[in-house]
Phi, psi and omega in degrees: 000125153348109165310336155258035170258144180244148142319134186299116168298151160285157253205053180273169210204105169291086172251138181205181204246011164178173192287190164063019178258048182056020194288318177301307213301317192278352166295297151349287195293326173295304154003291180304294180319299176275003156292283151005298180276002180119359197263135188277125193244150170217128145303111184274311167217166156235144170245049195276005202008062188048066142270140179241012155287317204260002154290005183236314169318316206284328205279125189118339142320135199253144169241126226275173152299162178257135125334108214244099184282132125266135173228110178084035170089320205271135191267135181217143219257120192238188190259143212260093171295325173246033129304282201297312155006293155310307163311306184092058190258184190277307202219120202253134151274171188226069206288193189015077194328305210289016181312152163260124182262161195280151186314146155108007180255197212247343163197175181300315201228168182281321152324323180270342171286346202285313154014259211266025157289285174351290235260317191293331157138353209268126173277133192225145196239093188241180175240133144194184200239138168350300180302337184312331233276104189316331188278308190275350195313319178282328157314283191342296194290315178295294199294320203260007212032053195218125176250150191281135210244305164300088179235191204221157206261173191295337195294310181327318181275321183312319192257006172275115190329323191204084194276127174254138171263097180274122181285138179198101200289115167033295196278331161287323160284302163357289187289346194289313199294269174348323191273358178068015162292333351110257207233158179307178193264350191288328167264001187298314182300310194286336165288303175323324178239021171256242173283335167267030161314133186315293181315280199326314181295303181325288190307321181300295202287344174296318178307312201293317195313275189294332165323304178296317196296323196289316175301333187283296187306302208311332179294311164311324178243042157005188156238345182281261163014285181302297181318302203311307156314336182106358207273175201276124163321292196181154180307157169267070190284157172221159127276092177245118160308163171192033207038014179308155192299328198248057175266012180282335154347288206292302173317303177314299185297329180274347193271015161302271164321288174336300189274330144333310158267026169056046174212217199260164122239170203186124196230114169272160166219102198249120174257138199295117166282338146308342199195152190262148191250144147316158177307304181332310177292293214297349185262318186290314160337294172313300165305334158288315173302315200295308199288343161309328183249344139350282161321359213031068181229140204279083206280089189266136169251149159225167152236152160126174206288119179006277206285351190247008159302274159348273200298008186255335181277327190288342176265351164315308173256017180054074169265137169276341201212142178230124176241144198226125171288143172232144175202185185262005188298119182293006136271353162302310173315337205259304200283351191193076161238197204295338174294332222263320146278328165308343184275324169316289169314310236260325202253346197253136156245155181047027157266119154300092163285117169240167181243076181278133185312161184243120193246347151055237185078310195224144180281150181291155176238197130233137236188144209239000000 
């Protein structure tokens, strides 16, 4: 090996299903344990947001500098990535994966700094919560009706050495929040009767619930595994967009399915050749593509008729699975109605076609 060649660092992933379940405080305790054993461990960033448990977890720990962003004159502390770079530590934490970080740092997210920690050979220990989850953002938003404004994309829990799930039932994060462990006592009412309602919690921790079990089979059912067994690598997803407002939904949902079924996904866009698309489509488009490949998805334009694209790029690339908007707008309806799936089903064999609903309704809320 090369002498400035590094290894990849590893990746654990501190997950919970709302803030205040412990995810720092159990980052924190391992932490302590491998210093203890010997690991040079650093704090890259902390959040402790004045808890003084998890400020007392935190005492002993070498702590990285804050990187100091002014924006508009005001100065604000972000984690200073090309310290640690230089520094080099075994093992860095990091909390709050899904940050955004403020103009004048070395990247947008927090995430692209954990990155390139990574990429430097450096172990990184992060925290974040369920909702964060880039795939899930319209779920989030159907159960709890807030939609989360930071997320982080899925390959991270997908390429992470180790997801822990720190666990907490409802009624016990309820009562820590009441007790003012958690938020200051001026937010324990509006948190209580808000984004932590007894549903809302309920609903989270089943996203985590299952988010972890499904990340655990995949880790188990390799695809070297899978061939061996006999079993299918994996679904084949297709998306076809059409800029409608909620086709960044339809993307979300199916890289849902892709990764449930351990497999490719890929978002069409077939522009009609008879007729010019608005600015509008071309901007919502753009915006789905984007989050596709974000999403990691292999992103195709065609021109030329809807149905007979579709089933001609799905036989192209053997896809399984098709996923289609339904709405009430009338050129979707005129670009994909039912004649236009029936020639899909009729034409596609041994494709699952879903239709997903335009279910629209409840106004953004915001939540960071």
């Amino acid at each position: 090996m090369v002498a400035d060649e590094r290894r990849r660092g590893r990746l654990k992933v501190f997950l919970g299903a709302a803030a205040g379940v412990g995810k720092t405080f159990a980052m924190l305790g391992e932490a302590r344990d491998l210093k203890a054993a010997g690991v040079d461990v650093v704090i890259g960033y902390l959040e402790p947001h004045g808890r003084r448990a998890t400020e007392d977890r935190a005492a002993g720990l070498e702590v990285a500098p804050r990187h100091i962003a002014r924006v508009q004159g005001r100065p604000f502390a972000e984690m200073d990535t090309d310290w640690l770079l230089e520094r080099l530590p075994q093992l860095c934490l990091v909390d709050e994966l899904a940050h955004t970080n403020h103009p004048g740092g070395r990247n947008a997210k927090r995430w692209q700094d954990v990155e390139e920690l990574l990429d430097a050979g450096i172990d990184v220990h992060t925290t974040v919560n369920i909702q964060h989850l880039e795939s899930l953002n319209d779920k989030v938003f159907e159960l709890t009706g807030v939609r989360v404004r930071e997320t982080f994309p899925d390959r991270l829990l997908d390429e992470a050495d180790e997801v822990v799930l720190t666990d907490l039932p409802p009624d016990a994060l309820r009562e820590r929040i009441a007790q003012g462990r958690v938020y200051a006592p001026d937010k324990v009412r509006p948190a209580l009767m808000n984004f932590f309602r007894m549903d809302n919690l309920t609903a989270l921790r089943a996203l985590a619930l299952r988010e972890v079990a499904e990340q655990e089979e995949r880790h188990l059912l390799g695809p070297e595994l899978a061939k061996a067994t006999g079993q299918a690598v994996g679904e084949r997803v297709m998306v076809c967009v059409d800029g409608r407002p909620d086709s960044s939904e339809l993307v979300r949902r199916a890289a849902r399915m892709a990764r449930r079924g351990g497999g490719p996904l890929y978002v069409l866009h077939v522009e009609p050749s008879d007729e010019h698309e608005p600015d509008g489509v071309h901007q919502a488009v753009e915006e789905a593509e984007r989050l596709g490949r974000q999403l990691g998805a292999t992103v195709l334009r065609r021109t030329g008729d809807v149905a007979a694209t579709v089933v001609e790029v799905a036989g192209e690339l053997a896809v399984n699975q098709i996923v289609l908007g339904e709405s009430h707008r009338p050129r979707w309806k005129e670009l994909v109605g039912q004649s236009i799936i029936a020639r899909i089903l009729r034409e596609t064999d041994g494709v699952d076609v879903h239709i997903i609903a335009d279910r629209g309704g409840r106004s953004d809320g915001p939540q960071r």
